[in-house]
C-alpha positions as CSV (number, residue, x, y, z in Angstrom):
1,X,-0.2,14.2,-6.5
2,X,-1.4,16.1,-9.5
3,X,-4.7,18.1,-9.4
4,X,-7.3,17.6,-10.9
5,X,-8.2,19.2,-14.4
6,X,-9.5,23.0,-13.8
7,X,-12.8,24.9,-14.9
8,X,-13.4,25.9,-18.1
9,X,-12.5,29.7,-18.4
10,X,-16.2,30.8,-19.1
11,X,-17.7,27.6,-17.2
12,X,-19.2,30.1,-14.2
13,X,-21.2,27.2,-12.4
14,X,-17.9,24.5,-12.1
15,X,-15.4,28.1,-10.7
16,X,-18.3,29.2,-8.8
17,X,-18.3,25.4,-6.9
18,X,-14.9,25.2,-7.1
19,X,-13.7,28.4,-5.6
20,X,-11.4,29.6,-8.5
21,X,-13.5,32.5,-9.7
22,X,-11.5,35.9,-8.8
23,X,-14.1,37.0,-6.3
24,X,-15.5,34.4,-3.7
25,X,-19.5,34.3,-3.8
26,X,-21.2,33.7,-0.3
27,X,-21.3,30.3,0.1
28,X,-24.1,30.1,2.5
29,X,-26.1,30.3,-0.5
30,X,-26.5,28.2,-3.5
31,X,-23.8,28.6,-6.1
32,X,-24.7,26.9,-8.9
33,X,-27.3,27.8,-11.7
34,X,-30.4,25.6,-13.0
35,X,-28.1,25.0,-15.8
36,X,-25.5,24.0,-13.7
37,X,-27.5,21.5,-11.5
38,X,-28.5,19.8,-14.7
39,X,-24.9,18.8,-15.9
40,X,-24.6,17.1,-12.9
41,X,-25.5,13.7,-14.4
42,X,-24.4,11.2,-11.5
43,X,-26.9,12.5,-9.4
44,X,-29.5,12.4,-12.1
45,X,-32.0,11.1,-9.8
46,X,-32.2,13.9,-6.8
47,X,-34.6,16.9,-7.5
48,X,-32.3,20.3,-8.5
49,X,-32.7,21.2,-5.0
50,X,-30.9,18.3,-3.6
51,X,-27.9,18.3,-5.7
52,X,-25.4,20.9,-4.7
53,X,-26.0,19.9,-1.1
54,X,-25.0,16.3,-1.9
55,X,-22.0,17.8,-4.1
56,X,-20.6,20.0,-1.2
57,X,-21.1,16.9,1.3
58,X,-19.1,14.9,-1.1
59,X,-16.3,17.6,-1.1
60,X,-16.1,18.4,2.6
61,X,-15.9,14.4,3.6
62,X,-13.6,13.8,0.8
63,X,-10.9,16.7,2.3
64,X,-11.7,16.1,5.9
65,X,-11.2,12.5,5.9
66,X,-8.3,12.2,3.3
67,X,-6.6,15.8,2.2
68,X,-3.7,13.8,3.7
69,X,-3.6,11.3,0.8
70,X,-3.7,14.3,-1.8
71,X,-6.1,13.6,-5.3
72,X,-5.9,9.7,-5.1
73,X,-7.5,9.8,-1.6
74,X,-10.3,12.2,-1.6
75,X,-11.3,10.6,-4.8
76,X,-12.0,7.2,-2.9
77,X,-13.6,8.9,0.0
78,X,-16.1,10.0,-2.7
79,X,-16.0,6.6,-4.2
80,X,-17.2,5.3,-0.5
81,X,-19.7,7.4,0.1
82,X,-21.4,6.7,-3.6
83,X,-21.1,3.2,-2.7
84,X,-22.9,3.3,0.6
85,X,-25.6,5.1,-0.8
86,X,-26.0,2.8,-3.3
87,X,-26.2,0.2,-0.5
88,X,-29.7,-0.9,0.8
89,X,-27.6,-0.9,4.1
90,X,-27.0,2.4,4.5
91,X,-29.1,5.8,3.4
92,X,-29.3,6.8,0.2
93,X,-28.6,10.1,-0.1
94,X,-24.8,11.4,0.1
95,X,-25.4,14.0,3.1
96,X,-27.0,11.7,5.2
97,X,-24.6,9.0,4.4
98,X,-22.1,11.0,5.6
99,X,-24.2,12.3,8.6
100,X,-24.8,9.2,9.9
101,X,-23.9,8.5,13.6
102,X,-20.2,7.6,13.8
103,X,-19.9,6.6,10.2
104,X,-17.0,9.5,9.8
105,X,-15.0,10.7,12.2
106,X,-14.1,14.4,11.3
107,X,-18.5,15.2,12.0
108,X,-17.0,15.0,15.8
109,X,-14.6,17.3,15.0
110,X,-15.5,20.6,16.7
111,X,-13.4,22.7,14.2
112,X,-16.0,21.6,11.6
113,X,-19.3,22.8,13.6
114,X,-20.6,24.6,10.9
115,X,-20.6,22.8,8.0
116,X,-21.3,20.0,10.2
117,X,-24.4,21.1,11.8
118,X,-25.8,22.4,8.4
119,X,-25.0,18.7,6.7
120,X,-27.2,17.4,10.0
121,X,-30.0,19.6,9.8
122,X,-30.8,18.9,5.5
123,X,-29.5,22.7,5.3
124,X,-26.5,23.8,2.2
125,X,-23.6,23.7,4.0
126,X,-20.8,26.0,3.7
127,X,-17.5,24.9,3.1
128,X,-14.8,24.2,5.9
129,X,-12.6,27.2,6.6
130,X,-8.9,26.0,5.8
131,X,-6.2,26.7,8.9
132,X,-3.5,27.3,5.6
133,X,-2.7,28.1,2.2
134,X,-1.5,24.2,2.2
135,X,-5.6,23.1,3.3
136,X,-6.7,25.9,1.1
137,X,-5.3,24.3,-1.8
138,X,-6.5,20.4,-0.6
139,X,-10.3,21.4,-0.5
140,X,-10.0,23.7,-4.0
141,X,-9.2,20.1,-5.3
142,X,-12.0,18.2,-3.3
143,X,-14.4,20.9,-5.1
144,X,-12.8,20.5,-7.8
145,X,-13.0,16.4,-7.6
146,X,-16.9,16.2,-6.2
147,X,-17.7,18.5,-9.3
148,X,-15.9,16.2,-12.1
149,X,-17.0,13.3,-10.5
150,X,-20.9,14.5,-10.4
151,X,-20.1,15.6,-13.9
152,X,-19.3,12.0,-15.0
153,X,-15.4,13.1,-16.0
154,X,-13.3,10.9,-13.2
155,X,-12.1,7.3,-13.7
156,X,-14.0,4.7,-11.8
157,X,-14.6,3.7,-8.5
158,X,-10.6,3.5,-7.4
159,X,-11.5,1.2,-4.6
160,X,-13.0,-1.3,-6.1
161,X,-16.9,-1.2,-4.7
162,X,-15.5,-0.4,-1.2
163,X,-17.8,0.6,1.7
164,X,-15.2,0.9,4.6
165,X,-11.7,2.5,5.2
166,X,-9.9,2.8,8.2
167,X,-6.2,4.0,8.7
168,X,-4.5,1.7,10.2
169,X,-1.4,3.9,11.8
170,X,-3.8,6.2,13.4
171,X,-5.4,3.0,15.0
172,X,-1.9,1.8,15.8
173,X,-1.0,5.6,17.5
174,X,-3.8,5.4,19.4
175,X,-3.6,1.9,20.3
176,X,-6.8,0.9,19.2
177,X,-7.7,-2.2,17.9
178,X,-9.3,-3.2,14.5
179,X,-13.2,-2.9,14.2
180,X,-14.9,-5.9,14.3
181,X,-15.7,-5.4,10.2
182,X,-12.5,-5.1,9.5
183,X,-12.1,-9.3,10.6
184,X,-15.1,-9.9,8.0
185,X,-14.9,-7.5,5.0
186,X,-12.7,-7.9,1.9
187,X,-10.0,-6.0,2.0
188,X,-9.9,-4.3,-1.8
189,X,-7.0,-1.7,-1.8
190,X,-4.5,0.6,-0.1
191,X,-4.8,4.2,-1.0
192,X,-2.1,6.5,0.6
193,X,-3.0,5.8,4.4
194,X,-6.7,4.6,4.0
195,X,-7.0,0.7,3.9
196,X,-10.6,0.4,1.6
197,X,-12.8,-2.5,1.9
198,X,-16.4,-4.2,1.2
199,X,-18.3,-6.5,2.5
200,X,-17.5,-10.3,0.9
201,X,-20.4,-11.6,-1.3
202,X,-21.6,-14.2,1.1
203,X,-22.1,-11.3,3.5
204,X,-23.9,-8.8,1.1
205,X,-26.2,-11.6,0.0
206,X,-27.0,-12.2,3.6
207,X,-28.3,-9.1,4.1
């Protein structure tokens, strides 16, 4: 899958984020500039302080749920998460969306403890340390998505207003059966491995 479109050359906030700058700046701490925050249009309505925490939330679900699936994927794991908060159903904000008990199941992952306990406590998380050049490369582009997508530069929503995903080989391997949603919910679109759906009108009018 091709990635997506870089960083402008002197466009030091969207490198910074991404991790393309020559030098790598401690990512404990907050990378991006008041400037920087402010571009960040789809999240127009979080205080500056809330917005690169929701960005790096967006880019750590989107590679540990889908690097798999390359560009196409991680782009509708951020698609999911937007959609959920959006939901009166679920939280509003992206991190705790995404911190929400058994809503994703890399946050049970004990290889992600750090980034996972930060996005759990309201803290900035850092980013996930890649076992290869090959992960390296997956979560440059989940930066590199979360950022053009905050900026308001991606396509839209590739999964059609989906809420859910599930994979339906690793449900298979593991001889698990479908969730009980699954039965209910439209079914909107395949994407690599991921199955994507939402609820069915009748349902979110219910609600």
């Amino acid at each position: 899958d091709p990635a997506p479109a870089g960083c402008a050359p002197k466009d030091l906030d969207c490198r910074a984020f991404t991790g393309t700058l020559a030098w790598q700046p401690d990512d404990r701490r907050p990378l991006l500039s008041a400037r920087g925050l402010k571009r960040l249009v789809q999240l127009k309505d979080m205080g500056l302080g809330e917005r690169e925490r929701a960005l790096r939330c967006l880019a750590f679900i989107a590679w540990a749920e889908a690097r798999s699936d390359g560009v196409p994927g991680m782009q509708a794991v951020i698609s999911v998460v937007m959609n959920r908060s959006r939901d009166p159903a679920f939280p509003a904000h992206p991190c705790d969306v995404v911190a929400a008990s058994a809503a994703f199941e890399p946050l049970q992952t004990s290889g992600y403890r750090r980034t996972v306990d930060a996005v759990r406590r309201g803290m900035l998380p850092p980013f996930p340390r890649p076992d290869n050049v090959v992960e390296a490369a997956a979560l440059r582009s989940a930066r590199m998505l979360a950022w053009r997508w905050a900026r308001g530069t991606v396509p839209a929503d590739p999964t059609l207003g989906a809420t859910h995903f599930l994979a339906p080989a690793v449900l298979r391997d593991r001889d698990q059966p479908l969730p009980r949603w699954a039965t209910t919910f439209e079914r909107t679109v395949r994407i690599g491995g991921h199955e994507f759906f939402k609820r069915p009108f009748r349902l979110a009018r219910d609600d």
